[in-house]
C-alpha positions in Angstrom: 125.1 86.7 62.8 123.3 89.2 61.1 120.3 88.8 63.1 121.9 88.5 66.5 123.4 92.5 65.4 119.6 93.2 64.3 118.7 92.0 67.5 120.9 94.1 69.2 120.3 97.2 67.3 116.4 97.0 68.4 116.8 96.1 71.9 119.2 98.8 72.6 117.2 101.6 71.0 114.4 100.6 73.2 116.3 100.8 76.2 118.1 104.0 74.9 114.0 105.0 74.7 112.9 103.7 77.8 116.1 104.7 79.8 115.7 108.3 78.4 111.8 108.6 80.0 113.1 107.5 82.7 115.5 109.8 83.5 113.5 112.7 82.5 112.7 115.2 85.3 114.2 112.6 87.6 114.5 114.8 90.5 112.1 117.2 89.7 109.9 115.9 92.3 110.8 116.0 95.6 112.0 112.8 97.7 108.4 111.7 99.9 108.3 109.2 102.8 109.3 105.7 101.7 112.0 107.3 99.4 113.4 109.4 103.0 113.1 106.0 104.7 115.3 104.1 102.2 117.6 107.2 102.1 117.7 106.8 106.2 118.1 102.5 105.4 121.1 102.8 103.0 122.9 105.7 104.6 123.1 104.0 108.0 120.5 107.2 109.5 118.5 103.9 111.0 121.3 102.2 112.5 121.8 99.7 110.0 125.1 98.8 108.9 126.3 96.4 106.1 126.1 93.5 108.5 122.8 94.3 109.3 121.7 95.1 105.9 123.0 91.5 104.8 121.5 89.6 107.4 118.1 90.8 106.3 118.5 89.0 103.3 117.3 86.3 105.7 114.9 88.1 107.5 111.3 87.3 107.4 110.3 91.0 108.1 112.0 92.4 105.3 110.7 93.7 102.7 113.5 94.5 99.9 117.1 93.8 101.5 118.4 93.1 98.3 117.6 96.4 96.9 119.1 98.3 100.4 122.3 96.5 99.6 122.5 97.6 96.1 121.7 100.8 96.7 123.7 101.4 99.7 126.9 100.2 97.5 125.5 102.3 94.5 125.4 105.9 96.3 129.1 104.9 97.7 130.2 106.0 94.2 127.1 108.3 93.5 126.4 110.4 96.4 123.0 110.3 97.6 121.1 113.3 95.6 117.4 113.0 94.6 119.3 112.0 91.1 121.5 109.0 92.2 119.2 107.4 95.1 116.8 107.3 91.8 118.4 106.8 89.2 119.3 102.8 90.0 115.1 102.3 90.1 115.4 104.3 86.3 118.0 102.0 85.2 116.0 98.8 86.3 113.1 99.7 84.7 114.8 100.4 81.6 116.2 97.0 81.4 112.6 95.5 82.1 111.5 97.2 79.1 114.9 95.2 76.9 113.9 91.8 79.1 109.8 91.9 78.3 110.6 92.8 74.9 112.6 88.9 75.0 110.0 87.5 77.4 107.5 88.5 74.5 109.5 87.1 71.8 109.2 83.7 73.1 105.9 83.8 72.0 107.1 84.3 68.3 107.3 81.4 66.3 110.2 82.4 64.4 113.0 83.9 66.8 114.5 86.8 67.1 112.9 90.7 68.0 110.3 90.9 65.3 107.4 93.8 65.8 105.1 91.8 68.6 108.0 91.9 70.7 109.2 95.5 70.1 105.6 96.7 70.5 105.2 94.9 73.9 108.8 96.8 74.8 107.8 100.0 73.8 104.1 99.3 75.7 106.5 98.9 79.1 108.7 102.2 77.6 106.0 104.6 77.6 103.8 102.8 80.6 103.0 105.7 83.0 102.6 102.9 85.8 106.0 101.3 84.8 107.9 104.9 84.9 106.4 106.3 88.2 107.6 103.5 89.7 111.1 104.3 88.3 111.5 107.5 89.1 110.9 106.2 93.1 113.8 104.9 95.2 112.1 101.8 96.4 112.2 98.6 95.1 109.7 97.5 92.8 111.0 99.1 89.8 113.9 96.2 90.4 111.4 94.0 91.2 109.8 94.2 87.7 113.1 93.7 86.0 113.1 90.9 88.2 110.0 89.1 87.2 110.6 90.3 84.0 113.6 88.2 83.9 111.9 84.9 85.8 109.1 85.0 82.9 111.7 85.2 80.4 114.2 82.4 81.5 111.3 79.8 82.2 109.7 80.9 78.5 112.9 80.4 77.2 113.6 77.4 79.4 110.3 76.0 78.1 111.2 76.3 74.8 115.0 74.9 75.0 114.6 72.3 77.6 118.0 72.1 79.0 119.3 71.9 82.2 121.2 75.0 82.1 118.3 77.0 81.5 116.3 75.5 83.7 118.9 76.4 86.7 119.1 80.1 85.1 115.3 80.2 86.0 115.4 78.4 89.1 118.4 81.3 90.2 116.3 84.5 88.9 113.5 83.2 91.3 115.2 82.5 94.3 116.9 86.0 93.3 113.0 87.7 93.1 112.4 86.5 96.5 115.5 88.8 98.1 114.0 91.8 95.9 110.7 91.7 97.6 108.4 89.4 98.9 105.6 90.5 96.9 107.8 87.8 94.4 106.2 84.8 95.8 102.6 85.7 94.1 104.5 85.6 90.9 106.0 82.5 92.0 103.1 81.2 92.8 101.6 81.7 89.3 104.9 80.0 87.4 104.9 76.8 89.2 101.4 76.7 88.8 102.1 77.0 85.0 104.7 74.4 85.2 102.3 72.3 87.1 99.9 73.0 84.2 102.6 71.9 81.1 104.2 69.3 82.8 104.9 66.1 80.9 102.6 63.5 81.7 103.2 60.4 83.0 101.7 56.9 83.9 101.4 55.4 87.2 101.2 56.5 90.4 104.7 56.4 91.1 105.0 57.9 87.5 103.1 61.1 88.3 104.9 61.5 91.5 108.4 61.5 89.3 107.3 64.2 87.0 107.5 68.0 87.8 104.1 68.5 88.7 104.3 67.8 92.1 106.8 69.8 93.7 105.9 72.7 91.0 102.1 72.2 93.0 103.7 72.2 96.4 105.9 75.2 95.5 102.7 77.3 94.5 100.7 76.0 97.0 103.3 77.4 99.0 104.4 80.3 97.9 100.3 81.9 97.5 99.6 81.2 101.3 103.1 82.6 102.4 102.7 85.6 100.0 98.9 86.1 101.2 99.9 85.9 104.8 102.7 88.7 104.2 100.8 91.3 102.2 97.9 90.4 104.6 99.6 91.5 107.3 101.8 94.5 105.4 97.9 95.4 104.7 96.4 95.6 107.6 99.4 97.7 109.2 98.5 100.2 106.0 94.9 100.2 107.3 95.8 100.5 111.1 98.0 103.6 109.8 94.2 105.0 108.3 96.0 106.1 105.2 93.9 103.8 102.2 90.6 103.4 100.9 89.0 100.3 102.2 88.1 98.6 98.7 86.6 95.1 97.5 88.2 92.0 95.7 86.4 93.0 92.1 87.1 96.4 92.4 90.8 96.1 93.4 90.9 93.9 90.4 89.6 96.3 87.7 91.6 99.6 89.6 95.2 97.5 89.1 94.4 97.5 85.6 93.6 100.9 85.2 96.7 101.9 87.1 98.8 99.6 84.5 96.8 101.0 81.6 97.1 104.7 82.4 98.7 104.9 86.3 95.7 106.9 87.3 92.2 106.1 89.2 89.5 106.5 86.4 88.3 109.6 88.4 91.7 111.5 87.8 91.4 110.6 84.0 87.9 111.6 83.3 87.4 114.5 81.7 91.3 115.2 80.6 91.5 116.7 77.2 88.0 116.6 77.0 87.8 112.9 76.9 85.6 110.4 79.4 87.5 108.2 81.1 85.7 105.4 79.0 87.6 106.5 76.0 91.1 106.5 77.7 90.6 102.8 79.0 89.0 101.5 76.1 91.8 100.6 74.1 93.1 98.9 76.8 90.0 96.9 77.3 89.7 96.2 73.8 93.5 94.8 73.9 93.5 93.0 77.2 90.1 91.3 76.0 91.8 89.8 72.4 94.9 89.1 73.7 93.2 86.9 76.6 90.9 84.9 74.4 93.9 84.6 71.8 95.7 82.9 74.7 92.6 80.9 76.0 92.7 79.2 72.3 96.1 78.9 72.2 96.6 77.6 75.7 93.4 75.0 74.1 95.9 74.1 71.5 98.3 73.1 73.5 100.9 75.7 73.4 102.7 75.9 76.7 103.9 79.3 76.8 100.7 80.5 76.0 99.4 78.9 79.3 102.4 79.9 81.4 101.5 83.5 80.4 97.8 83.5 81.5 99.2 81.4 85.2 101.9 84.3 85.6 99.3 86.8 85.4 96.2 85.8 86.9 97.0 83.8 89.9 99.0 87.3 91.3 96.0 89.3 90.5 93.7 86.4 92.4 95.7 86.2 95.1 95.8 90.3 95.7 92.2 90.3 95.6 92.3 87.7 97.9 93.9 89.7 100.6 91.3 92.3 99.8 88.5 89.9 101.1 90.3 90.1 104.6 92.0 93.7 104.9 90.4 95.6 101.9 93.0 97.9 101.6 94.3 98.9 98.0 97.9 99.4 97.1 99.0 99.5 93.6 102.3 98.9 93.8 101.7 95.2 95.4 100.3 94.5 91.9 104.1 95.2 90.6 104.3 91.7 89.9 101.9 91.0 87.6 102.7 94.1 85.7 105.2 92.2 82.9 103.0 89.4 82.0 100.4 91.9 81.3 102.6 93.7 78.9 103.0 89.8 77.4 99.5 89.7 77.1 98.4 93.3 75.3 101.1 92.3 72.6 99.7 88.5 71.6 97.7 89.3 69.5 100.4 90.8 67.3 101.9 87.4 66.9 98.5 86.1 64.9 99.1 88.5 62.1 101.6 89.1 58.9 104.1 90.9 58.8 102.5 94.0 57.2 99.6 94.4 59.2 102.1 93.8 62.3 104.0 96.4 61.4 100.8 98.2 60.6 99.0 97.3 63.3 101.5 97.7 66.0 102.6 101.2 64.8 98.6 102.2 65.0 98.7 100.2 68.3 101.8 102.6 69.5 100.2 106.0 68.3 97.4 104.9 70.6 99.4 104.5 73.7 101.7 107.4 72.9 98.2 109.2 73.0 97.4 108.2 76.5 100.7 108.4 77.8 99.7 112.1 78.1 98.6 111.5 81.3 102.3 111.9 82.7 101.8 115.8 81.5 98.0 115.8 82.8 98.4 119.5 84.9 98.2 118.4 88.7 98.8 114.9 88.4 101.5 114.3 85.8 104.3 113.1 86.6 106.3 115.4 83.8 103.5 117.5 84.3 106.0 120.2 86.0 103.2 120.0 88.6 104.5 118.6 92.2 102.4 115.3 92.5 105.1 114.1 95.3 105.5 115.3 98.8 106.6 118.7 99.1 109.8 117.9 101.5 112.2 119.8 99.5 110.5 122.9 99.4 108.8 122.5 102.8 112.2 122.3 104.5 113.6 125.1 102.5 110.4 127.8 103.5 111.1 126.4 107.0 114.8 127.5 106.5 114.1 130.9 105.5 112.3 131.9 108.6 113.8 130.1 111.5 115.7 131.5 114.2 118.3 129.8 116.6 115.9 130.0 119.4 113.0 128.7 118.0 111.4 125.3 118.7 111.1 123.3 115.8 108.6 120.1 115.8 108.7 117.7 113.1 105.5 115.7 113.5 104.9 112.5 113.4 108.0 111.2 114.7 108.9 108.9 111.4 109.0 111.5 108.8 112.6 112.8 110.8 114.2 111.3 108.0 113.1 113.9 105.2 114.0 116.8 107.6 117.5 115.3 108.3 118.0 114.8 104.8 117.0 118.5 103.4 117.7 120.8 106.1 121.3 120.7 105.1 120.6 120.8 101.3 118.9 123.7 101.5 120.8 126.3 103.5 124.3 125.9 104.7 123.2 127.2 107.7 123.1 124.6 110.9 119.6 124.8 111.1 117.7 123.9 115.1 117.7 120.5 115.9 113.8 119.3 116.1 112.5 117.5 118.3 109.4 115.0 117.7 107.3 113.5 119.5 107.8 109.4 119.8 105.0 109.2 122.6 102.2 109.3 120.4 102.4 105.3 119.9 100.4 104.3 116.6 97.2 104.4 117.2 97.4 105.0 120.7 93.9 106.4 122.1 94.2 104.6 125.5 91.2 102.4 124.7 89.0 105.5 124.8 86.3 106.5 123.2 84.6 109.0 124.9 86.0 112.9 124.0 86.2 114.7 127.5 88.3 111.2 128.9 90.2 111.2 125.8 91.5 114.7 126.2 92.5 114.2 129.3 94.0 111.0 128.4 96.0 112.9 125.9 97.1 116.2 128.2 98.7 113.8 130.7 100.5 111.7 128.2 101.4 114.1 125.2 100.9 118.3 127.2 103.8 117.5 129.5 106.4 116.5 127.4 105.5 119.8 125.0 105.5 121.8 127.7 109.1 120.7 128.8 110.1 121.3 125.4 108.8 124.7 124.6 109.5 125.4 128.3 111.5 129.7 127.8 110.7 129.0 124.5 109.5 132.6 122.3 108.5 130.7 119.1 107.3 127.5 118.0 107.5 126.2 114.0 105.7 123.2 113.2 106.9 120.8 110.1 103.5 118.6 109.6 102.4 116.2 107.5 99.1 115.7 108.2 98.0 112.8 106.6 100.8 111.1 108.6 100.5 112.9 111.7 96.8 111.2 111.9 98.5 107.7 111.8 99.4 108.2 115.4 97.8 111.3 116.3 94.2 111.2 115.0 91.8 113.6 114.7 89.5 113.7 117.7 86.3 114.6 115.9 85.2 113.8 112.2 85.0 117.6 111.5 88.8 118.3 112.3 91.7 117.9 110.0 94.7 117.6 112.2 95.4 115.6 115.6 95.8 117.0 119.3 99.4 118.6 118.7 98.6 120.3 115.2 95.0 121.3 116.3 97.1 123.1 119.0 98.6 125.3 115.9 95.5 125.5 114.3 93.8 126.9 117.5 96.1 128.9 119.5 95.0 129.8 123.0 97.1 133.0 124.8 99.7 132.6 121.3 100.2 134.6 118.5 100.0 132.9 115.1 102.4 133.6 113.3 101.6 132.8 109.7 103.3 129.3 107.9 102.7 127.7 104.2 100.9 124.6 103.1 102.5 122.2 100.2 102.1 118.7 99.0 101.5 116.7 102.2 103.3 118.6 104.1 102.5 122.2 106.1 104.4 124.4 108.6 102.2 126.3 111.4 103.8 129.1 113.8 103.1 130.1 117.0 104.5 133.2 119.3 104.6 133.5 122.9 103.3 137.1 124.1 105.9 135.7 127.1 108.7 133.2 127.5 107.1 130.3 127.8 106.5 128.9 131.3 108.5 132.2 132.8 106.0 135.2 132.0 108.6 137.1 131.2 108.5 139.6 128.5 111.3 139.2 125.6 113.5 141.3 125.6 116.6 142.5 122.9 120.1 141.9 122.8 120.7 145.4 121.7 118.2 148.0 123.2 117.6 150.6 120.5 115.0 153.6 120.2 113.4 155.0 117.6 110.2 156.5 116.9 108.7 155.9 113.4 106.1 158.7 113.0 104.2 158.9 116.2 102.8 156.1 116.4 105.5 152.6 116.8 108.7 152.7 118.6 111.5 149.9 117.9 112.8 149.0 121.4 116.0 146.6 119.9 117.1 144.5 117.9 118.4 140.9 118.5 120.8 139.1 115.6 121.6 135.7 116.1 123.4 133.6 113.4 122.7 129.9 112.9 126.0 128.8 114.2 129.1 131.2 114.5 128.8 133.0 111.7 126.8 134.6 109.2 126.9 132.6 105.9 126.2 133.6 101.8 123.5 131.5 100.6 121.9 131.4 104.3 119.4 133.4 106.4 120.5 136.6 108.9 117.6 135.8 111.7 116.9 139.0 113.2 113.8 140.1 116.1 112.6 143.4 116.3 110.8 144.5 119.4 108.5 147.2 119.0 105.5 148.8 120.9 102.6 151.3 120.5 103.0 155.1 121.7 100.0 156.1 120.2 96.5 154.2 118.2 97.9 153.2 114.8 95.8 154.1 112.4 97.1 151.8 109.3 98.4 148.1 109.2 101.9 148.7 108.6 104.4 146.8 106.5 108.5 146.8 107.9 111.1 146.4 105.3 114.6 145.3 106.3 117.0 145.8 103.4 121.1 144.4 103.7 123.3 147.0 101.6 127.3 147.8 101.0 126.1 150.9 99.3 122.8 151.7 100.2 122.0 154.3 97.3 121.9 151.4 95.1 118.9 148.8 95.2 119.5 146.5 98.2 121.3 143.4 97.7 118.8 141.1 99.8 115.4 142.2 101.2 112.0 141.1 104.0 109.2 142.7 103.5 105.7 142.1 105.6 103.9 143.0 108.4 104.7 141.7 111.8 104.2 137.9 112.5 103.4 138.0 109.2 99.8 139.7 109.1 98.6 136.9 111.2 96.4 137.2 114.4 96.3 140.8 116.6 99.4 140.9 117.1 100.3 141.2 113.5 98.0 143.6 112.3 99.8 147.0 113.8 95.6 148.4 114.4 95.3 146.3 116.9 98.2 146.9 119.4 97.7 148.8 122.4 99.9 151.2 123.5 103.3 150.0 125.6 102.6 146.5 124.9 105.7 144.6 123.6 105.7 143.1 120.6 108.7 140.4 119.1 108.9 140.1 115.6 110.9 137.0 114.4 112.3 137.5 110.9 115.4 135.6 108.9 116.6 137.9 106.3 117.8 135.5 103.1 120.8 136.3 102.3 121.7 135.5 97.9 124.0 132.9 97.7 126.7 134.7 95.8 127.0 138.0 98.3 130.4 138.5 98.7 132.3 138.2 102.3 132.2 141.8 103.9 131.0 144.1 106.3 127.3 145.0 105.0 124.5 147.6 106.5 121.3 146.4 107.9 118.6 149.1 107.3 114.7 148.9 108.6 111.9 151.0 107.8 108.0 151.5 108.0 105.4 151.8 105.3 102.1 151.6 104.2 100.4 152.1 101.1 97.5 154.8 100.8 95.3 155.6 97.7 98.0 153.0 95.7 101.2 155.3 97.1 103.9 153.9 98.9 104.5 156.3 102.6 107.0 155.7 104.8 106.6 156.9 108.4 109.8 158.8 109.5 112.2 158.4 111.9 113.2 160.0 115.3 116.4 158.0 116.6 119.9 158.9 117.8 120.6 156.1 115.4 122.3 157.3 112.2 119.3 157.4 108.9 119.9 157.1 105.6 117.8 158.9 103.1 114.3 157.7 102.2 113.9 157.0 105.8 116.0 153.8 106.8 116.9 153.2 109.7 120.6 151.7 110.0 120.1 149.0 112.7 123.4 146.9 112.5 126.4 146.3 110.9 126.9 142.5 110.4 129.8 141.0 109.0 129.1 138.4 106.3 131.2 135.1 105.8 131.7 133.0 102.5 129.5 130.2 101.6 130.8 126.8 103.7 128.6 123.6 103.5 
């Protein structure tokens, strides 16, 4: 009794430690692609209902319905926040650490949770591999704790021998293969292990009785149908362009590195002043005992031993496999080899006494502590505090702040829909545009051609069309990109340029104004202004005609304000055009301030400040314009969350800074002024907050 509580007592503080990394900073990062696609699986966005989602249990193509299904039943009760879609990946990893930890004990030869198989628990706690993956709503942080468990329940099966452990095992596997596919390699490598330790027999008909055979058959099995699915899940990563095309050996020696430290030894080198060489070595030295300790035991005769080295080599074999025939890398496929390679780096722990266990594992754990400062390595960290995740969140959010009702919005390419759908009402209450994308650039389309002039033309008569349907009376068009993406199904047509036909369209505008936009993680926005309506030729012109001269040189012609929706809301954006012109050469780049005030000889209570279009191009730099040509100046004033519903003063004014002081031009205007030369441009009536 006493040590079943002892028992206890150390398996719950590891996963009180392992759970607590885990949910550290869980949704500081922003949600990226896969995680939006699962969001879009599990929420029904994709059309999948809980019919659907159970018959894919069966499905060949799926990848992970078991994990859809949990998930879909977990955010029922939790919502679906960046916290709870993650927190169920957290919560298996955490229990992985608890179930290696027992896996590892099996290896003891007295039972119970003795220091080898804390050590290898605490190795899973802190592994920066292990936790990335848990703070990611996908699947393979439930597929560790699911080989996790398989390796545990055939150890212990092993070791007992009865029936009713053996049917526990048999159940955990059939189990792994409705978590993910990737299970089979795993499988694979623990009936080749039982193939291995299997009793033998005499006789032909002997051998045949025994479990050797149909534990041969099942890995025999199980490696070709595992190859041929991550053979072809690999080749549809390298048709989408997005990997490294790398060999067998190499493969091999980066999966361990991304165990060891979850970086590529490039990233590593040089952190804290260290070579990369000295952050792997421990690693090296550990992996290289712990294998040869196994090699002699497996010698020896100790089955457990060899089941370890099967459940962790054949995987890795069979990965490198696929690499002969579509060399593209992925770390996570390597997810299930992962536990036994905890197993491993804590053997030779079991060879010693006590004392220098306990001596040997705490020096062991000061060690990996010390390189699990890669998760606050600046710019690559995962607790770093750095974004090393797609940019989504604050993408959206930038978008947000400067839209305007009548503005085209284009989320490109057509499949990341799911991360605009699932911020843009997060991050303002505001009913932001509805985008539009474009589906017609199939993957990998090119029309079969090579040559640039036909390609071009290949591409106006396809993709020009539809955008110019779409932008057709159109003022303004923001782009949502993310480029790596976008050149999955809209590639680049030369080496030398970064983006495909429709962002190079951004990136080069022909008769447009550019109109500024922001670049994050994987993700960009670009802006571009019509001069005239799109496909009309007609100038823009306000809703509410208004003139007034600022000094003698700019004249605002109106204003239009229209709100996202019916009303104005706290916590949203007032989007607002200005339409000026020239009347004389200006001789500075000015700046135009629009300030929203109750009482407006008090600091304003929300503020935009910048030049028109935002600096970018001619047409915002205010030296450039010639006199009586129109400019439109597209603007969203953000509007603090907690400004109280009320009838509120919109003032503009005109500034530019010489010799380091601030000069605002001033005003002629049958408009009423306020002091310090503001022009008051509006009232607008403000609404409460309503999500």
């Amino acid at each position: 009794m006493r040590l079943v509580q002892l028992n206890l007592i150390r398996l719950g503080g590891l996963a009180l430690i392992a759970l607590t990394l885990r949910l550290f900073r869980l949704d500081a990062q922003s949600l990226w692609l896969d995680e939006g696609s699962t969001w879009a699986e599990v929420t029904g966005r994709s059309g999948k209902g809980w019919l659907t989602l159970t018959s894919e249990l069966f499905s060949p193509d799926a990848g992970y319905p078991l994990y859809h299904l949990l998930l879909r039943g977990w955010i029922l009760v939790a919502g679906d926040s960046e916290w709870a879609l993650r927190f169920p990946s957290a919560l298996a990893g955490a229990l992985a650490c608890v179930v290696i930890a027992m896996a590892a004990a099996e290896l003891q030869p007295q039972p119970g949770i003795g220091p080898a198989a804390l050590v290898a628990g605490m190795l899973a706690a802190i592994a920066p591999y292990a936790i990335w993956h848990a703070q990611d709503a996908k699947a393979y942080s439930l597929l560790l704790l699911a080989m996790a468990s398989l390796c545990w329940l055939t150890l212990r099966a092993m070791r007992i021998g009865s029936m009713r452990s053996w049917l526990a095992a048999a159940a955990v596997g059939l189990v792994c293969l409705f978590v993910h596919r990737l299970a089979l390699l795993g499988i694979a490598g623990i009936a080749l292990g039982l193939a291995l330790t299997a009793p033998a027999a005499t006789g032909r008909i002997g051998w045949l009785l025994t479990m050797r055979w149909p534990a041969i058959l099942v890995a025999l099995a199980s490696g070709a149908i595992g190859i041929l699915g991550i053979l072809a899940a690999a080749r549809a990563e390298g048709a989408a362009g997005s990997h490294t095309a790398i060999g067998p050996l190499t493969g091999v020696a980066l999966t361990l590195a991304r165990f060891a430290l979850d970086r590529w030894p490039g990233d590593i080198d040089g952190f804290l002043g260290l070579p990369a060489l000295i952050w792997f070595l421990p690693f090296a030295v550990m992996a290289a005992t712990s294998v040869v300790l196994l090699l002699r035991d497996a010698h020896d005769g100790n089955q457990a031993a060899l089941l370890v080295l099967c459940v962790f080599f054949p995987p890795l074999l069979l990965l490198a496999a696929v690499l002969l025939f579509a060399p593209i890398y992925e770390p996570r496929y390597a997810m299930v080899a992962f536990a036994p390679w905890i197993i491993v780096l804590s053997r030779p722990l079991h060879r010693f006494g006590s004392r220098i266990r306990y001596a040997t594992g705490s020096l062991l754990l000061l060690i990996l502590l010390a390189c699990t400062t890669t998760l606050v390595q600046p710019g690559k960290g995962l607790f770093s505090g750095d974004p090393v995740k797609e940019q989504w969140r604050e993408a959206v959010a930038a978008l947000a702040q400067r839209v305007v009702p009548d503005d085209l919005v284009i989320v490109h390419p057509y499949y990341v829909m799911p991360l605009y759908d699932y911020y843009a009402p997060r991050v303002t209450p505001d009913p932001l545009p509805q985008p539009i994308s474009f589906p017609i650039f199939a993957e990998g389309d090119r029309g079969g051609l090579e040559d640039d002039a036909a390609l071009r033309d290949f591409i106006r008569k396809r993709y020009d069309p539809f955008y110019r349907e779409q932008a057709q009376d159109r003022r303004r068009v923001l782009l949502l990109i993310a480029p790596d993406h976008a050149a999955t199904i809209d590639p680049p047509p030369t080496a030398a340029d970064r983006y495909g036909w429709l962002g190079l369209r951004f990136a080069y505008p022909q008769r447009t104004w550019p109109c500024g936009g922001a670049t994050f993680v994987g993700v960009e926005i670009m802006c571009q202004s019509y001069p005239e309506v799109f496909g009309s030729g007609v100038i823009p012109q306000p809703a509410t005609p208004l003139i007034a001269n600022f000094g003698s040189e700019l004249q605002l012609r109106g204003i239009s304000i229209t709100p996202h929706g019916t009303t104005l809301r706290a916590g949203g954006t007032l989007p607002i055009t200005l339409y000026w012109q020239a009347t004389a050469p200006p001789g500075h780049d000015y700046r135009m301030f629009l300030h929203l005030c109750r009482e407006c000889d008090t600091p304003p209570l929300a503020n935009n400040d910048s030049p028109p279009l935002f600096g970018y191009g001619d047409a915002g730099r205010t030296t450039t314009w010639r006199i009586a040509d129109p400019v439109h100046d597209e603007r969203a004033l953000l509007l603090p969350a907690d400004l109280a519903p009320g009838t509120y003063s919109l003032l503009l004014g005109v500034y530019t800074v010489e010799d380091g002081e601030l000069r605002r031009l001033p005003i002629t205007s049958t408009t009423p002024s306020m002091p310090d030369n503001r022009l008051v441009i509006a009232q607008v009536e403000i609404g409460s907050i309503s999500r």
